[in-house]
TORDRENNU-407080 format. One line per 5 residues: number of its first residue (from 0); their letters; for each residue x, y, z of N, C-alpha, C, O. Coordinates in Angstrom, 3 decimals, m for minus. Layout:
# TORDRENNU-407080
NUM) A) X Y Z X Y Z X Y Z X Y Z; ...
//
This chain:
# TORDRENNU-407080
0) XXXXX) m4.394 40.590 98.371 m5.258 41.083 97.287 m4.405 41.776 96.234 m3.689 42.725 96.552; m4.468 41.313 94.968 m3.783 41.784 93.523 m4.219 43.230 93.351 m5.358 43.450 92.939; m3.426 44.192 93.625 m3.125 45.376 93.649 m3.783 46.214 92.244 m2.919 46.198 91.367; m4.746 46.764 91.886 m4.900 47.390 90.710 m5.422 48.601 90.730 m5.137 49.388 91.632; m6.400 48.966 89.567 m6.733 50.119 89.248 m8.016 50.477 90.278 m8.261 51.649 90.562
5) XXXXX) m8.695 49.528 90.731 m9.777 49.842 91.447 m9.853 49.520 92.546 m10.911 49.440 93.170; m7.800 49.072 93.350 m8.220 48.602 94.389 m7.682 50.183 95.185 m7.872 50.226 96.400; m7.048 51.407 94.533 m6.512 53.031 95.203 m5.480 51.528 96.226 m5.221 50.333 96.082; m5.254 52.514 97.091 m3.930 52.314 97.679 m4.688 51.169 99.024 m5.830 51.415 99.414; m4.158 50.364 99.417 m4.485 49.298 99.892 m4.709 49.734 101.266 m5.584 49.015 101.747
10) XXXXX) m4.248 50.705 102.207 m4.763 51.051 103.249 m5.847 51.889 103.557 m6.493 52.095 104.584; m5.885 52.357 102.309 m7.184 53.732 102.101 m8.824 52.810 102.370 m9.694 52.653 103.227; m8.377 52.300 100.662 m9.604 51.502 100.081 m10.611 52.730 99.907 m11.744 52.274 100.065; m10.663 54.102 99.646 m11.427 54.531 99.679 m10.985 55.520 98.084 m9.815 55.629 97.719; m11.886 56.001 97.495 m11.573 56.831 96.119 m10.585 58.125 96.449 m10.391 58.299 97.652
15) XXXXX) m10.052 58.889 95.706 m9.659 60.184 96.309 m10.352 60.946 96.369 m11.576 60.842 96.298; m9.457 62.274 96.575 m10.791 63.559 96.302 m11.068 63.669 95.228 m12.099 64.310 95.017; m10.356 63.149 94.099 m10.985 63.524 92.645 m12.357 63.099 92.267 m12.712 61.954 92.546; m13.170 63.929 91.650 m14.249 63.629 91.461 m14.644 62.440 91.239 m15.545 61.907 91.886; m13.790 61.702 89.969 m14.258 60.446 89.526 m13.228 59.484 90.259 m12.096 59.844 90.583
20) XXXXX) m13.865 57.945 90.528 m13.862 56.884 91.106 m12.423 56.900 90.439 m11.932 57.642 89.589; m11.633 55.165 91.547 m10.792 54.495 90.535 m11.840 53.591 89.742 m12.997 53.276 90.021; m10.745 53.184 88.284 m11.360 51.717 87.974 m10.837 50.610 88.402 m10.323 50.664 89.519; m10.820 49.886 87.996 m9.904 48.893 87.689 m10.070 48.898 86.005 m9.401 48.127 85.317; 1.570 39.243 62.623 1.983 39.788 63.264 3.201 39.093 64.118 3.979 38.647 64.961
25) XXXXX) 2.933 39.248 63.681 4.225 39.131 63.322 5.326 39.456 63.057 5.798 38.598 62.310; 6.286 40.525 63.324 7.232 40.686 62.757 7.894 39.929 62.363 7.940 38.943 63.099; 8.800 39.832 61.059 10.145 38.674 60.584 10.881 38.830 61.020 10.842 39.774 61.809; 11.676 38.350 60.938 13.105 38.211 61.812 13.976 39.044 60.917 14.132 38.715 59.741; 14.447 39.916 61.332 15.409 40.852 60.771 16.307 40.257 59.834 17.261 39.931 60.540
30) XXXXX) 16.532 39.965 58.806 17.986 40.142 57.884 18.785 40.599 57.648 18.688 41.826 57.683; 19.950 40.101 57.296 21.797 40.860 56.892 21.651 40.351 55.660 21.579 39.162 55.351; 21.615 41.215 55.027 22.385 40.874 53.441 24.067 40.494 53.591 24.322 40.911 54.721; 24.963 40.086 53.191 26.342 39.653 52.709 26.329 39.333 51.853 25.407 38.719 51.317; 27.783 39.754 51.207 27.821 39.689 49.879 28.033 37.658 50.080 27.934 37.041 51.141
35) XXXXX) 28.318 37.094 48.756 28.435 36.128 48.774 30.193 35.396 48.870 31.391 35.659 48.967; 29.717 34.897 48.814 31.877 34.321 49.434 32.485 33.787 48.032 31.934 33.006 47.257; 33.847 34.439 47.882 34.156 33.515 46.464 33.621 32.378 46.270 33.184 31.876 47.305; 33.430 31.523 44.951 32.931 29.988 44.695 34.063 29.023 45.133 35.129 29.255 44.563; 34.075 28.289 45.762 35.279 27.035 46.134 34.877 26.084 45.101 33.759 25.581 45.204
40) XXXXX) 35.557 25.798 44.216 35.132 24.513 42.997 35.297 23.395 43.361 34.808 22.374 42.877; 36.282 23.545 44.596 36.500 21.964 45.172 34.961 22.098 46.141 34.593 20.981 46.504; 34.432 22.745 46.404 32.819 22.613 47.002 31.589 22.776 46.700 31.248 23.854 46.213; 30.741 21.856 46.893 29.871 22.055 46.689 28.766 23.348 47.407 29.018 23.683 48.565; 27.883 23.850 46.870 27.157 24.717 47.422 26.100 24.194 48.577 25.260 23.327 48.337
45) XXXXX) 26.220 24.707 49.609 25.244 23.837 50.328 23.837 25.291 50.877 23.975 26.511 50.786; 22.862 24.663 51.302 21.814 25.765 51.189 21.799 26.145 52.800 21.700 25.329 53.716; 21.888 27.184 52.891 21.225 27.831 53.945 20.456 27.659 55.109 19.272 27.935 54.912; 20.781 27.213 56.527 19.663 27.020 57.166 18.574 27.811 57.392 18.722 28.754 58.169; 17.421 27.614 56.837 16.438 28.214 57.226 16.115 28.561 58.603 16.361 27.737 59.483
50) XXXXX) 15.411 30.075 58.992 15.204 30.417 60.233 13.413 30.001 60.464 12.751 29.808 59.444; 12.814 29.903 61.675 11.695 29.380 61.599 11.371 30.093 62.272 12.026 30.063 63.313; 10.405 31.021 62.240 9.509 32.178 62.726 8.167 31.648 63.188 7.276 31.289 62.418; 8.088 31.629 64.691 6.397 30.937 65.399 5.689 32.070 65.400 6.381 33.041 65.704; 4.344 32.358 65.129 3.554 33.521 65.449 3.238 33.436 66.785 3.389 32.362 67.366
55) XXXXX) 2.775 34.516 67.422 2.354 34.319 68.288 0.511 33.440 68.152 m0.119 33.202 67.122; 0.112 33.154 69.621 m1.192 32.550 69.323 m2.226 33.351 69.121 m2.159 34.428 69.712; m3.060 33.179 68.541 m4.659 34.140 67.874 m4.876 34.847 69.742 m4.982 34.418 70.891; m4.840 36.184 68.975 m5.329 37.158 70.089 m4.175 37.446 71.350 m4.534 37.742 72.489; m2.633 37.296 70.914 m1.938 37.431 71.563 m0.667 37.962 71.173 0.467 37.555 71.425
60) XXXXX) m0.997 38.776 70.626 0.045 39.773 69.582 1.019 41.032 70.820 0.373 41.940 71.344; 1.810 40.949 70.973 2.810 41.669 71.592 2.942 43.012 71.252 2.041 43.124 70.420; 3.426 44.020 71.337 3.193 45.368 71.223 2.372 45.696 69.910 1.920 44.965 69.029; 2.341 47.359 70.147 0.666 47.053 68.912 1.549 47.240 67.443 2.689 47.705 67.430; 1.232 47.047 66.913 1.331 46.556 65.697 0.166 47.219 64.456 m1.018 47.245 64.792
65) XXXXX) 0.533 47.714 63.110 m0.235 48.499 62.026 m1.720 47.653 62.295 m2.776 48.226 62.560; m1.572 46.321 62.179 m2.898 45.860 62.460 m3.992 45.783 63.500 m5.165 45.408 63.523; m3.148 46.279 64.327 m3.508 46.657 66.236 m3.165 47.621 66.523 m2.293 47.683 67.389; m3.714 48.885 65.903 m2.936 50.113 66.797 m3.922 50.463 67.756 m5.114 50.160 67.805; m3.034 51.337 68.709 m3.881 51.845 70.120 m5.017 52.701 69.425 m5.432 52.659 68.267
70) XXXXX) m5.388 53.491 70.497 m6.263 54.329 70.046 m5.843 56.023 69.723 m6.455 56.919 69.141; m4.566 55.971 70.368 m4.301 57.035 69.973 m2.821 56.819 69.198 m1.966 56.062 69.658; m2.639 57.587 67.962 m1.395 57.415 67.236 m0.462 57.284 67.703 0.133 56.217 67.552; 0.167 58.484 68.607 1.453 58.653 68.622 1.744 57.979 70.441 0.937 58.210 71.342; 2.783 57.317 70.605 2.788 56.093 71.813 2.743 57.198 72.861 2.975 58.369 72.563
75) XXXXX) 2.383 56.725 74.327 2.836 57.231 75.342 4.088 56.867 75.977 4.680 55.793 76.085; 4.345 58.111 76.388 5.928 57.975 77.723 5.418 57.706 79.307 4.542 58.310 79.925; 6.067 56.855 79.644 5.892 56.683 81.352 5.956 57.976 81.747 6.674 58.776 81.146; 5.088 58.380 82.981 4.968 59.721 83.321 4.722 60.643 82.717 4.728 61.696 83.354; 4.369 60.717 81.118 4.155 61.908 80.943 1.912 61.720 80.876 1.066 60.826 80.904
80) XXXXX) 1.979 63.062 80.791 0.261 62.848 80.206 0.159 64.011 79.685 0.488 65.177 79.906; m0.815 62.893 78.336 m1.630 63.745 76.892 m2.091 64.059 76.848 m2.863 63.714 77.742; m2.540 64.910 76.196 m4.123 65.237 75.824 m4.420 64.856 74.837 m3.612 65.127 73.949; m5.498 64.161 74.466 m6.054 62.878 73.207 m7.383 63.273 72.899 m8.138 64.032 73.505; m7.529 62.652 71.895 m9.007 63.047 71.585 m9.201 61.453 70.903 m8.589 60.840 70.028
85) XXXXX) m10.212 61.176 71.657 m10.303 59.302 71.480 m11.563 59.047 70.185 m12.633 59.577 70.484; m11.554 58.369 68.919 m12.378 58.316 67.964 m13.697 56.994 68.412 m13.629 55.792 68.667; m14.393 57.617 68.360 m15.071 56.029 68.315 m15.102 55.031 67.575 m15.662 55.103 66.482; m14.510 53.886 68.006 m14.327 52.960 66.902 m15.159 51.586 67.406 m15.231 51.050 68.512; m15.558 51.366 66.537 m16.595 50.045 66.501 m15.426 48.740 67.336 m14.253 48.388 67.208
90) XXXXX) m16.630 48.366 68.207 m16.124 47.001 69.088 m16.673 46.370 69.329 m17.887 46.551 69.234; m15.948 44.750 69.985 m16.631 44.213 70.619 m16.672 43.897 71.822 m15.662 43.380 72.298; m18.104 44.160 72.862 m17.876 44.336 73.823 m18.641 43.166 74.530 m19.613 42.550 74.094; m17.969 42.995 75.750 m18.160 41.842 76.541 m17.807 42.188 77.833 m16.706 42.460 78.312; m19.339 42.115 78.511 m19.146 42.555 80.150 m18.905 41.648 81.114 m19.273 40.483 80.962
95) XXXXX) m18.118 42.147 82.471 m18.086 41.166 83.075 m17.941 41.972 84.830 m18.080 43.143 85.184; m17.549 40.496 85.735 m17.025 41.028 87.580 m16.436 40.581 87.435 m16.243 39.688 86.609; m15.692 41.138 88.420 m14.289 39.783 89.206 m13.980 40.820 90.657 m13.878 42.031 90.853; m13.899 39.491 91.549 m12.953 40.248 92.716 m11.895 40.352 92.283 m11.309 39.737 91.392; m11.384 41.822 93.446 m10.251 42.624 92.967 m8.999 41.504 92.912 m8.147 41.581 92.027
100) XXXXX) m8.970 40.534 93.865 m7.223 39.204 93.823 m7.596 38.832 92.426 m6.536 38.902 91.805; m8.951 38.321 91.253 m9.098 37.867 90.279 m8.814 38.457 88.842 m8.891 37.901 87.746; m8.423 39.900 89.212 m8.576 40.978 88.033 m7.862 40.434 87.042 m8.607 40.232 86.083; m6.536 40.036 86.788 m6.029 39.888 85.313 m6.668 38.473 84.887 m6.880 37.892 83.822; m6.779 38.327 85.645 m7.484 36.592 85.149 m8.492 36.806 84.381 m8.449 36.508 83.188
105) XXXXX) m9.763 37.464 85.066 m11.147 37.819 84.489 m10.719 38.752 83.372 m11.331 38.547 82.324; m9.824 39.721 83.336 m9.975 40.345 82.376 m9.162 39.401 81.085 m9.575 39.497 79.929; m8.072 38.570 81.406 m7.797 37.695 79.789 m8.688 37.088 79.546 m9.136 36.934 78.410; m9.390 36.342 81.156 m10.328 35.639 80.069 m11.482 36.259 79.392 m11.959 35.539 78.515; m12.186 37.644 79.596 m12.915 38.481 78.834 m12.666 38.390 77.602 m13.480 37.991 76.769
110) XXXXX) m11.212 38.848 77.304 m10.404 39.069 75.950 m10.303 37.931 74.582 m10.268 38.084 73.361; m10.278 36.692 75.535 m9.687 35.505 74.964 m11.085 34.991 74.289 m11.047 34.388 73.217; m12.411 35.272 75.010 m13.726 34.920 74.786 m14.511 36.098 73.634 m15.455 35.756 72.922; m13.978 37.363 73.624 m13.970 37.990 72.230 m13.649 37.533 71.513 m14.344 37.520 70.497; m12.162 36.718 71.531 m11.344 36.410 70.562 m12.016 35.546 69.838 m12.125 35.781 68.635
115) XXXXX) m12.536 34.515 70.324 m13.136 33.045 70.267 m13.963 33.482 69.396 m13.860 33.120 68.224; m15.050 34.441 69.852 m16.444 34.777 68.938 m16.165 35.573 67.734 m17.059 35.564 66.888; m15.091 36.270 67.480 m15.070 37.289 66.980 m14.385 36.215 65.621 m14.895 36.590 64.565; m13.397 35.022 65.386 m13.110 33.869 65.038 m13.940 33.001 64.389 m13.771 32.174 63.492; m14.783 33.333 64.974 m15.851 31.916 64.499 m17.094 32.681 63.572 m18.008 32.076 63.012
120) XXXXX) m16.875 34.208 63.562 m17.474 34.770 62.601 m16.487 35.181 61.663 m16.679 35.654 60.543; m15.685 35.010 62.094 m14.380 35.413 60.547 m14.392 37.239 60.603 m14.285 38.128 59.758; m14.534 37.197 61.709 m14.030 39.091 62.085 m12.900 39.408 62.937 m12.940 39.056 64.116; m11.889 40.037 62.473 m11.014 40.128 62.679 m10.339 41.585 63.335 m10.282 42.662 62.742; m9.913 41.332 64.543 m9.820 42.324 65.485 m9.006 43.484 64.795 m8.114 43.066 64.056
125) XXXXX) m9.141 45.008 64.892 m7.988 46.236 64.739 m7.816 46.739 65.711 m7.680 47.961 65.773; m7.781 46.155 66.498 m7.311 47.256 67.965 m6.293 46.326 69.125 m6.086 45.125 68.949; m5.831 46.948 70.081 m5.461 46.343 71.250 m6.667 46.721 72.297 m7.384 47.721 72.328; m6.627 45.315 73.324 m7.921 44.927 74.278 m7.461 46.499 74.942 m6.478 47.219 75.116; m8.987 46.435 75.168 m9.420 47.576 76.355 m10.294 46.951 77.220 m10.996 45.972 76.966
130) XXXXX) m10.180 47.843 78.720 m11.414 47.684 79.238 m11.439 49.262 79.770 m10.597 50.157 79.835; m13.086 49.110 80.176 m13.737 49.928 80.937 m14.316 49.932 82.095 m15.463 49.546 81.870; m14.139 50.250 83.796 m14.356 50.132 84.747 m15.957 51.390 84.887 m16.240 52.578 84.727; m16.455 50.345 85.206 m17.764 50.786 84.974 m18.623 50.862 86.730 m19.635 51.344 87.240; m17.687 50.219 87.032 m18.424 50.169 89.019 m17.437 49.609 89.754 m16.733 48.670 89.379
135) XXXXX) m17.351 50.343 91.118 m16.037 49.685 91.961 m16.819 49.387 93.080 m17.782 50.134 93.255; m16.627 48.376 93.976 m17.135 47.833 94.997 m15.651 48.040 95.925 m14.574 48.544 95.609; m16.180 47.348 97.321 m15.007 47.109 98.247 m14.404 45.818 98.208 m13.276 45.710 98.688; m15.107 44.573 97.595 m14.707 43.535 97.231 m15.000 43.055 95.843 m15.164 41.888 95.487; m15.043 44.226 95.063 m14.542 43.666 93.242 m14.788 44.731 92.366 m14.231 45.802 92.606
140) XXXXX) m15.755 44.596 91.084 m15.694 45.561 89.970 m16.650 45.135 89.117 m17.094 43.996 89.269; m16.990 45.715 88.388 m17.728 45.467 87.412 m16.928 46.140 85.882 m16.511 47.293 85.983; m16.783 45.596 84.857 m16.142 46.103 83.483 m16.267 45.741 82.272 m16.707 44.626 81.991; m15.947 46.508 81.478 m16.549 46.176 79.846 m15.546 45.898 78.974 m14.854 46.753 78.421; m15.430 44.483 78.810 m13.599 43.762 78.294 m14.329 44.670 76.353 m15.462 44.430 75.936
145) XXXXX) m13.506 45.429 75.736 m13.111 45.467 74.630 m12.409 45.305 74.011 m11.251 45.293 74.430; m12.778 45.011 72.206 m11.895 44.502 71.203 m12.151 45.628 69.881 m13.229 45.647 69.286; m11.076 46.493 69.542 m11.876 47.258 68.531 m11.647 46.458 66.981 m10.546 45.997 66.683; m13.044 46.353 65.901 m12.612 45.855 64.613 m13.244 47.025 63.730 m14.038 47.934 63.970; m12.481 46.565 62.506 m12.778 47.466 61.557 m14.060 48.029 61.187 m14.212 49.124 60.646
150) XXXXX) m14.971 47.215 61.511 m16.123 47.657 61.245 m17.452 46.468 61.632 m17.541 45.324 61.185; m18.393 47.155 62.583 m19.219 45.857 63.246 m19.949 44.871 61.951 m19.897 45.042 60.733; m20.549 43.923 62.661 m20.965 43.131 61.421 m22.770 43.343 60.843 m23.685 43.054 61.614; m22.984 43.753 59.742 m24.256 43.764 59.327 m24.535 43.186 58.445 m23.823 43.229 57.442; m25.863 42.307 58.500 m26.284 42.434 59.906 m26.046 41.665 61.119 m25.807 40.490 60.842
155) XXXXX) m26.029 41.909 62.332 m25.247 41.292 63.320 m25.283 39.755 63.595 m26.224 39.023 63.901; m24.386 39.582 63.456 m24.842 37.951 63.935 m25.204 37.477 64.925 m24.702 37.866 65.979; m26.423 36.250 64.917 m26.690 35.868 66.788 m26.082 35.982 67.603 m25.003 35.398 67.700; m26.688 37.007 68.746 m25.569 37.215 70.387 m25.249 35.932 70.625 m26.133 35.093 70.451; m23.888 35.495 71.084 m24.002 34.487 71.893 m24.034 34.318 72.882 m23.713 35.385 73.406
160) XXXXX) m24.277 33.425 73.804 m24.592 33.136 74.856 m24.192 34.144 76.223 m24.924 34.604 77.099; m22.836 34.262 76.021 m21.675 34.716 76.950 m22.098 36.442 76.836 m21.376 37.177 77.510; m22.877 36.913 76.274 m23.228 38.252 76.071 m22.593 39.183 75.544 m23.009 40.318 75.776; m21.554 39.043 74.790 m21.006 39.564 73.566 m22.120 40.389 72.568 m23.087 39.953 71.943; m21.588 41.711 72.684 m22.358 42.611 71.794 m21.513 43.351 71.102 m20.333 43.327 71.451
165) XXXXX) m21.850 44.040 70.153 m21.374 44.990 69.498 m21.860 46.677 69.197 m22.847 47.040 68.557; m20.862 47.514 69.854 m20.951 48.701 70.062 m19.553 49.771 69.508 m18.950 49.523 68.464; m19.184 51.016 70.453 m18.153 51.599 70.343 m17.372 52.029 71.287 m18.025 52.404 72.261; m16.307 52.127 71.402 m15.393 52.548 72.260 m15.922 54.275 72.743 m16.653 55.142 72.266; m14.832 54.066 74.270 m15.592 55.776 74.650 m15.014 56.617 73.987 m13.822 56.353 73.825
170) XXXXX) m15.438 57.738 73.424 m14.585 58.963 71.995 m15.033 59.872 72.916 m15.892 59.816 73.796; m14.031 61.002 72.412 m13.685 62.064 73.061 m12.324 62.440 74.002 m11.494 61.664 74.475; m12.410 64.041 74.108 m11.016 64.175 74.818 m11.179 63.954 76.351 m12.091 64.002 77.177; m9.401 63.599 76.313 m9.198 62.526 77.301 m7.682 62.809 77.752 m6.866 63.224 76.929; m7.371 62.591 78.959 m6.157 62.245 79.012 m5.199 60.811 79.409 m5.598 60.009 80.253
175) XXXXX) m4.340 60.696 78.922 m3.916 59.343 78.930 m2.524 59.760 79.508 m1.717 60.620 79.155; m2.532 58.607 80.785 m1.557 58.343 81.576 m0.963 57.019 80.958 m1.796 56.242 80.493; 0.550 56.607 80.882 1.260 55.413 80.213 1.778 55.348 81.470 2.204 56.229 82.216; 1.615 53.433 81.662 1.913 52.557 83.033 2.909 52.334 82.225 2.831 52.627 81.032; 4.109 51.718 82.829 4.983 50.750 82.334 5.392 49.914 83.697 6.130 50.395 84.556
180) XXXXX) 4.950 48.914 83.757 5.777 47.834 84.872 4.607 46.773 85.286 3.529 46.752 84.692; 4.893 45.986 86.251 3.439 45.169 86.348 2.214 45.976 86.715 2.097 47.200 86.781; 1.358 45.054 86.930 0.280 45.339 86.607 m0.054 45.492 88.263 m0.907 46.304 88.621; 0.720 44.606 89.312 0.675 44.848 90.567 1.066 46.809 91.202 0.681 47.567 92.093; 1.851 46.817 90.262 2.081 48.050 90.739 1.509 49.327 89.820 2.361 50.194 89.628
185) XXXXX) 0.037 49.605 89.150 m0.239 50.168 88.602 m1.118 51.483 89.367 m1.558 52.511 88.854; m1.171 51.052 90.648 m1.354 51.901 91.859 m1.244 53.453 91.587 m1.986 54.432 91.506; 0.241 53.100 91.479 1.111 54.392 91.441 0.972 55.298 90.152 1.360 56.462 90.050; 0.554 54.791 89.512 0.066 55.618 88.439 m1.152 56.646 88.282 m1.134 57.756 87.751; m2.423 55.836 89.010 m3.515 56.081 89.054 m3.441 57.458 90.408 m4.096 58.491 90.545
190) XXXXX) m2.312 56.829 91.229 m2.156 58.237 92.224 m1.244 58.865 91.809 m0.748 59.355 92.824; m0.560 59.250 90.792 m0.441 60.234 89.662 m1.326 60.641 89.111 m1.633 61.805 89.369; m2.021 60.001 88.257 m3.416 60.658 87.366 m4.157 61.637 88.611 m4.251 62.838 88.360; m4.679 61.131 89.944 m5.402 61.495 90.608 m5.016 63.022 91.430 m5.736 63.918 91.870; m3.590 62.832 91.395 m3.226 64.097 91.839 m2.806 65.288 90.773 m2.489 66.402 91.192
195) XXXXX) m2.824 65.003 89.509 m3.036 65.894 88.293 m4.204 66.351 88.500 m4.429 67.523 88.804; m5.299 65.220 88.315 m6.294 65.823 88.199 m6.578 66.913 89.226 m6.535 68.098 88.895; m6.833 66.574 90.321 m6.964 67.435 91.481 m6.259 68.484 91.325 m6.887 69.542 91.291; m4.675 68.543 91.174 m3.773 70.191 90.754 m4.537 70.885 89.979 m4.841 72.028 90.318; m5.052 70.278 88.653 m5.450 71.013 87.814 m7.085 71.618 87.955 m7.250 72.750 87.502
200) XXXXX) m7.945 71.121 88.385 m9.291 70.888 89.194 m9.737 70.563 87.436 m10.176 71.471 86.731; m9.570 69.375 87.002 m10.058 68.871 85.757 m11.140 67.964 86.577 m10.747 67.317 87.547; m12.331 67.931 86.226 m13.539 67.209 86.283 m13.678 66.009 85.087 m13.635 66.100 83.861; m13.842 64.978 85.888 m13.476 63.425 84.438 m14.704 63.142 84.791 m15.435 63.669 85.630; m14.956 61.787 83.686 m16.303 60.916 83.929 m16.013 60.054 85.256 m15.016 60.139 85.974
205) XXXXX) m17.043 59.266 85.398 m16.903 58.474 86.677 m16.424 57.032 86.085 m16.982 56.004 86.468; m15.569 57.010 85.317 m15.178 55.509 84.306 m13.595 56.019 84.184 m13.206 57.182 84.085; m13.011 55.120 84.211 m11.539 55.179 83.509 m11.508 53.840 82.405 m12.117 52.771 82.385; m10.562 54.419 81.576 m10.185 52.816 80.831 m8.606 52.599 80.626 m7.664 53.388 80.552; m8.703 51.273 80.568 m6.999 50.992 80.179 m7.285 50.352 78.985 m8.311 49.797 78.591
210) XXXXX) m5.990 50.557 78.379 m5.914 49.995 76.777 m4.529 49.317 77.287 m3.754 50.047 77.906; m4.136 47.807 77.037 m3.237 47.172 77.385 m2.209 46.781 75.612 m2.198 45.860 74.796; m1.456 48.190 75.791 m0.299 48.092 74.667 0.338 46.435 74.342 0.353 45.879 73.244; 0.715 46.017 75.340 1.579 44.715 75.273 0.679 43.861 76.080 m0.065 44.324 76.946; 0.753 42.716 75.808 m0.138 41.733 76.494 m0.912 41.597 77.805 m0.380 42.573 78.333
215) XXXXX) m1.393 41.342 78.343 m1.712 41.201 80.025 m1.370 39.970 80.155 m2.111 39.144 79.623; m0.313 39.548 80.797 m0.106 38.418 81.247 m0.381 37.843 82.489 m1.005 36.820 82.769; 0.374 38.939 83.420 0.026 38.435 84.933 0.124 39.681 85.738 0.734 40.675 85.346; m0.310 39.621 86.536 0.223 40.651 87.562 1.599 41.013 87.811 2.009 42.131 88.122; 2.372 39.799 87.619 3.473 40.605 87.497 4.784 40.847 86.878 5.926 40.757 87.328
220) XXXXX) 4.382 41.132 85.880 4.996 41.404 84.697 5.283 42.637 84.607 4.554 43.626 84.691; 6.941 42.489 84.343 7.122 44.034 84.524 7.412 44.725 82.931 7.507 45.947 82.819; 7.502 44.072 82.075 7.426 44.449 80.828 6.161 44.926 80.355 6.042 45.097 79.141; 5.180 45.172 81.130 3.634 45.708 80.838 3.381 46.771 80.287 3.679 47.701 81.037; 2.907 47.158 79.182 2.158 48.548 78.928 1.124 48.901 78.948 0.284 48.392 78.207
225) XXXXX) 0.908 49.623 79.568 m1.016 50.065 79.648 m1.048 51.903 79.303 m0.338 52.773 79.806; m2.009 52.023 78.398 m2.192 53.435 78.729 m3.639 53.412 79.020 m4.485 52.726 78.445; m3.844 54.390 80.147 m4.600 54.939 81.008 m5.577 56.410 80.410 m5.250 57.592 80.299; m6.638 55.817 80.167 m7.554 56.940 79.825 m8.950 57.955 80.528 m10.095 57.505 80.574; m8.686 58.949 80.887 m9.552 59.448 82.047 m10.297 60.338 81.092 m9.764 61.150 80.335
230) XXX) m11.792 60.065 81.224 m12.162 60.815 79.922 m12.976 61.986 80.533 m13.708 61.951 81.522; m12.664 63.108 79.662 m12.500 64.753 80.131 m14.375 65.021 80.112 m14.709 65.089 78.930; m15.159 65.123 80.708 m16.468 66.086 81.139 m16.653 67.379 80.266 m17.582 68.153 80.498
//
């Protein structure tokens, strides 16, 4: 079973003492100016090979970026934790399950199916994907895949099918824990958060969310960023 936010530590399977549950663009290519090289008259000038810059694909933008920023300004450090105060920003939200071995799967494809709708109305995402763990079972989850955009659409356009709505992200203060490594091993984080909390006797909601800085690819990817949001009571 794929190791995550809502599966706590694999022998437990049970929540901690903390009150609340677990859950589960481009840049260009840099340039050198040089000066230019004397003229050779015995040569002709020949042009430059051009460099060819691929974007990435729609809805798969690599660290966040002015057009994708997180939710909170200034980045997180592995191990450390913030104190944030989260804005509500208009999204789009799209609920879903998955058993816990299915989690990154269900959650790209959540993401990828915003993407789709959010496309075909010509609205265009400002945020990096979030979700929200909204119910933990012993064999899966329940969660709310988000996309934040600039501003929802009015008036809204027909739900589609797949149950895509439009709402806001959770606002308010919060603290945010930064994962860095796969997504298999994000365990260890959450039993960090959990034993802060408890040191400190901070009382959270019964929801956590992750905001996934750099892509979700797979479980195990160790180039992963997630920051971790436990929102403060």
């Amino acid at each position: 079973m794929l190791a995550g936010p809502l599966a706590w530590p694999v022998a437990a399977q049970q929540p901690p003492t903390s009150t609340a549950p677990s859950p589960a663009q481009t840049n260009p290519l840099p340039t050198t100016t040089a000066p230019n090289p004397p003229a050779d008259p015995d040569k002709s000038a020949a042009p430059a090979p051009q460099q060819a810059v691929n974007p990435p694909p729609a809805g798969q933008a690599g660290a966040a970026s002015p057009d994708r920023p997180t939710l909170a300004d200034k980045p997180g450090e592995p191990g450390d934790v913030d104190e944030v105060t989260l804005p509500a920003k208009p999204a789009a939200i799209l609920p879903g399950k998955a058993k816990w071995e299915d989690a990154v799967t269900a959650l790209r494809k959540a993401f990828a199916q915003i993407e789709a709708d959010l496309a075909k109305d010509g609205i265009k995402p400002a945020g990096r994907p979030l979700s929200v763990f909204t119910k933990t079972e012993d064999d899966g989850f329940e969660f709310e895949a988000m996309i934040p955009v600039a501003a929802a659409p009015s008036p809204a356009p027909p739900a589609p099918a797949d149950g895509l709505r439009f709402g806001t992200t959770p606002a308010g203060k919060a603290l945010r824990f930064a994962h860095h490594g796969s997504y298999e091993s994000i365990d260890g984080t959450y039993e960090t958060l959990t034993a802060y909390l408890d040191a400190k006797d901070i009382v959270v909601q019964d929801r956590f969310m992750e905001e996934y800085v750099t892509d979700l690819k797979d479980g195990t990817d160790d180039a992963l960023d997630v920051n971790i949001y436990a929102l403060v009571k």
